[in-house]
C-alpha positions as CSV (number, residue, x, y, z in Angstrom):
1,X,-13.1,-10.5,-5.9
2,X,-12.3,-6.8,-6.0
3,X,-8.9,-5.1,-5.8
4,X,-5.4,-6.4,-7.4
5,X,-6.3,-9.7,-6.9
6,X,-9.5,-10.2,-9.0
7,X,-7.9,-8.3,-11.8
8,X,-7.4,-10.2,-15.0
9,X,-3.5,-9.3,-14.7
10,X,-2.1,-9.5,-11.6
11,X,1.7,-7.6,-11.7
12,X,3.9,-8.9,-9.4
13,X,7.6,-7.6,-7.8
14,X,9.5,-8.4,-4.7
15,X,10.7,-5.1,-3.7
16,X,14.8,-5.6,-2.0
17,X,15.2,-2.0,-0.4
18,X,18.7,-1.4,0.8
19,X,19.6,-1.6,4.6
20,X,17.7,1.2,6.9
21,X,16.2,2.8,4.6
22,X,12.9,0.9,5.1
23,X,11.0,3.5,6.9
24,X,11.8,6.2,4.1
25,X,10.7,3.6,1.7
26,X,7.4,2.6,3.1
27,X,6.9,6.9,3.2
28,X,8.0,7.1,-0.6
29,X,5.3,3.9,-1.9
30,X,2.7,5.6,0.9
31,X,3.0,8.7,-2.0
32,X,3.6,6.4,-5.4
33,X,0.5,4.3,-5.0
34,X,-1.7,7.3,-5.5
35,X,0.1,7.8,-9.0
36,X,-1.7,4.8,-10.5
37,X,-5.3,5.7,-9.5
38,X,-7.7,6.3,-12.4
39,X,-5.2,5.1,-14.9
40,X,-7.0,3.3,-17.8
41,X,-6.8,-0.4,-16.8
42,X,-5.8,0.0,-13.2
43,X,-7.8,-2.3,-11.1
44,X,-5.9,-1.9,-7.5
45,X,-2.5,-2.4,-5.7
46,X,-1.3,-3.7,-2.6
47,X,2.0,-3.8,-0.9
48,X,3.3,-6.2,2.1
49,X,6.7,-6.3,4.1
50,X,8.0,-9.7,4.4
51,X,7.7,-11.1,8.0
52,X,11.1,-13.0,7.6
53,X,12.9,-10.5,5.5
54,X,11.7,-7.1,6.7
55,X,13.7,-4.9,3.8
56,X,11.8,-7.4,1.3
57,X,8.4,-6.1,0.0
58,X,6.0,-7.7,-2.0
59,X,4.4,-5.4,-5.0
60,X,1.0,-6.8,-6.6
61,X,-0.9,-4.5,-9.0
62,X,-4.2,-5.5,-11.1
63,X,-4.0,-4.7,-14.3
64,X,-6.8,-5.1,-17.4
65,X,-4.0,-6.6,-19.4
66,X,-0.3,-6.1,-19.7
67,X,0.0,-3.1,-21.6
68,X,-2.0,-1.3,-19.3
69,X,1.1,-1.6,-17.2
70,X,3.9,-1.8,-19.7
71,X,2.5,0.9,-22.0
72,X,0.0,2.9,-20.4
73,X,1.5,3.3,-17.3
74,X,5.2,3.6,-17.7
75,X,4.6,5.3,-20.9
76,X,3.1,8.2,-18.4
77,X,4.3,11.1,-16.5
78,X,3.2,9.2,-13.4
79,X,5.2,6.5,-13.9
80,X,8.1,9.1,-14.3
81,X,7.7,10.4,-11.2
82,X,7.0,6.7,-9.3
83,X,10.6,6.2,-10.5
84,X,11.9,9.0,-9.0
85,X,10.1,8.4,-5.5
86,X,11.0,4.8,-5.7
87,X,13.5,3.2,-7.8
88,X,16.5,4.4,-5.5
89,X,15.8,2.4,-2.7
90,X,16.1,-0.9,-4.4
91,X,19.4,-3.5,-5.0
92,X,19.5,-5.3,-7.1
93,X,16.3,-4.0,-9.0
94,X,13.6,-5.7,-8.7
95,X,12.0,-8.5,-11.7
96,X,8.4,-7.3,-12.4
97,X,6.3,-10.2,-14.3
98,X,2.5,-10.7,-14.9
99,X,0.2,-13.5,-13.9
100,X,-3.1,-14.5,-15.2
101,X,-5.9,-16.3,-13.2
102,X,-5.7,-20.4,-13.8
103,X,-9.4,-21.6,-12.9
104,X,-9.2,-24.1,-10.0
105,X,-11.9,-26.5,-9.3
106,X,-12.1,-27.8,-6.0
107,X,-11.7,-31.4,-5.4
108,X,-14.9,-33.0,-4.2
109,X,-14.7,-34.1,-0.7
Protein backbone atom coordinates (compact mmCIF):
# COMPACT_ATOMS: atom_id res chain seq x y z
CA UNK A 1 0.00 0.00 0.00
CA UNK A 2 1.52 3.32 -1.04
CA UNK A 3 0.62 6.77 0.32
CA UNK A 4 -0.38 7.86 4.09
CA UNK A 5 -1.92 4.81 4.54
CA UNK A 6 0.87 2.18 4.18
CA UNK A 7 3.11 4.31 6.14
CA UNK A 8 4.41 2.83 9.42
CA UNK A 9 2.78 6.06 11.23
CA UNK A 10 -0.24 7.17 10.16
CA UNK A 11 -1.00 10.95 11.84
CA UNK A 12 -4.32 11.62 12.19
CA UNK A 13 -6.63 15.12 12.93
CA UNK A 14 -10.13 16.07 12.38
CA UNK A 15 -9.86 19.41 11.06
CA UNK A 16 -13.24 21.80 12.78
CA UNK A 17 -12.95 25.01 10.45
CA UNK A 18 -15.09 27.79 11.54
CA UNK A 19 -18.45 28.68 9.71
CA UNK A 20 -17.95 29.85 5.87
CA UNK A 21 -14.74 29.86 5.68
CA UNK A 22 -14.54 26.38 4.15
CA UNK A 23 -13.85 27.30 0.65
CA UNK A 24 -10.79 29.64 1.83
CA UNK A 25 -9.74 26.63 3.86
CA UNK A 26 -9.76 23.92 1.27
CA UNK A 27 -7.53 26.95 -0.92
CA UNK A 28 -5.13 27.43 2.14
CA UNK A 29 -4.40 23.07 2.69
CA UNK A 30 -4.45 23.03 -1.51
CA UNK A 31 -1.01 25.29 -0.76
CA UNK A 32 0.15 23.52 2.85
CA UNK A 33 0.23 20.02 1.58
CA UNK A 34 3.04 20.86 -0.75
CA UNK A 35 5.13 22.04 2.37
CA UNK A 36 5.64 18.43 3.55
CA UNK A 37 6.99 16.99 0.32
CA UNK A 38 10.51 15.59 0.38
CA UNK A 39 10.72 15.97 4.11
CA UNK A 40 12.81 13.16 5.68
CA UNK A 41 10.14 10.59 6.75
CA UNK A 42 7.20 11.87 4.90
CA UNK A 43 5.41 9.02 3.17
CA UNK A 44 2.08 10.96 1.87
CA UNK A 45 -1.09 12.95 3.01
CA UNK A 46 -4.57 13.01 2.28
CA UNK A 47 -7.40 15.23 3.24
CA UNK A 48 -11.40 14.46 3.13
CA UNK A 49 -14.48 16.77 3.97
CA UNK A 50 -16.89 15.05 6.11
CA UNK A 51 -20.18 14.17 4.17
CA UNK A 52 -22.31 14.82 7.36
CA UNK A 53 -20.37 17.70 8.78
CA UNK A 54 -19.11 19.63 5.80
CA UNK A 55 -16.75 22.28 8.02
CA UNK A 56 -15.24 18.93 9.51
CA UNK A 57 -12.07 17.55 7.67
CA UNK A 58 -10.25 14.61 8.17
CA UNK A 59 -6.13 15.08 8.10
CA UNK A 60 -4.11 11.67 7.60
CA UNK A 61 -0.35 12.02 7.09
CA UNK A 62 2.25 8.94 6.82
CA UNK A 63 4.97 9.25 8.68
CA UNK A 64 8.36 6.87 9.11
CA UNK A 65 7.87 7.31 12.84
CA UNK A 66 6.65 10.03 15.10
CA UNK A 67 9.34 12.29 15.28
CA UNK A 68 9.42 12.60 11.75
CA UNK A 69 6.31 14.65 12.44
CA UNK A 70 6.82 15.91 15.94
CA UNK A 71 10.48 16.90 15.38
CA UNK A 72 11.35 17.02 11.96
CA UNK A 73 8.56 18.62 10.69
CA UNK A 74 7.29 21.10 13.11
CA UNK A 75 10.82 21.71 14.13
CA UNK A 76 10.98 23.24 10.30
CA UNK A 77 10.42 26.38 8.55
CA UNK A 78 7.66 24.55 6.62
CA UNK A 79 5.84 23.77 9.39
CA UNK A 80 6.09 27.48 10.33
CA UNK A 81 4.54 28.63 7.50
CA UNK A 82 1.67 25.57 7.41
CA UNK A 83 0.74 27.29 10.66
CA UNK A 84 0.35 30.47 9.25
CA UNK A 85 -1.78 29.20 6.18
CA UNK A 86 -3.68 27.00 8.33
CA UNK A 87 -4.09 27.16 11.95
CA UNK A 88 -6.64 30.21 11.84
CA UNK A 89 -9.32 28.55 10.45
CA UNK A 90 -9.81 25.99 13.12
CA UNK A 91 -12.07 26.09 16.68
CA UNK A 92 -11.44 24.47 18.87
CA UNK A 93 -7.93 23.30 17.65
CA UNK A 94 -7.74 20.26 16.44
CA UNK A 95 -6.14 16.84 18.61
CA UNK A 96 -3.37 15.39 16.29
CA UNK A 97 -2.41 11.59 17.44
CA UNK A 98 -0.40 8.72 15.72
CA UNK A 99 -1.51 5.29 14.78
CA UNK A 100 0.49 2.32 14.00
CA UNK A 101 -0.64 -0.68 11.77
CA UNK A 102 -2.16 -3.79 14.03
CA UNK A 103 -1.77 -6.91 11.59
CA UNK A 104 -5.26 -8.36 10.92
CA UNK A 105 -5.65 -11.88 9.85
CA UNK A 106 -8.68 -12.66 8.05
CA UNK A 107 -11.10 -15.10 9.52
CA UNK A 108 -11.25 -18.27 7.39
CA UNK A 109 -14.50 -18.54 5.72
Amino acid sequence: MTGPLGAPVLEHALLPVRAGQEESFELAVAEATPLQTGLPGFRGVHVSRCVERPGTYLLLIGWDSVEAHETGFRGSPQYARWRELLHHFYDPFPVVEHFVPVPVVPTPG
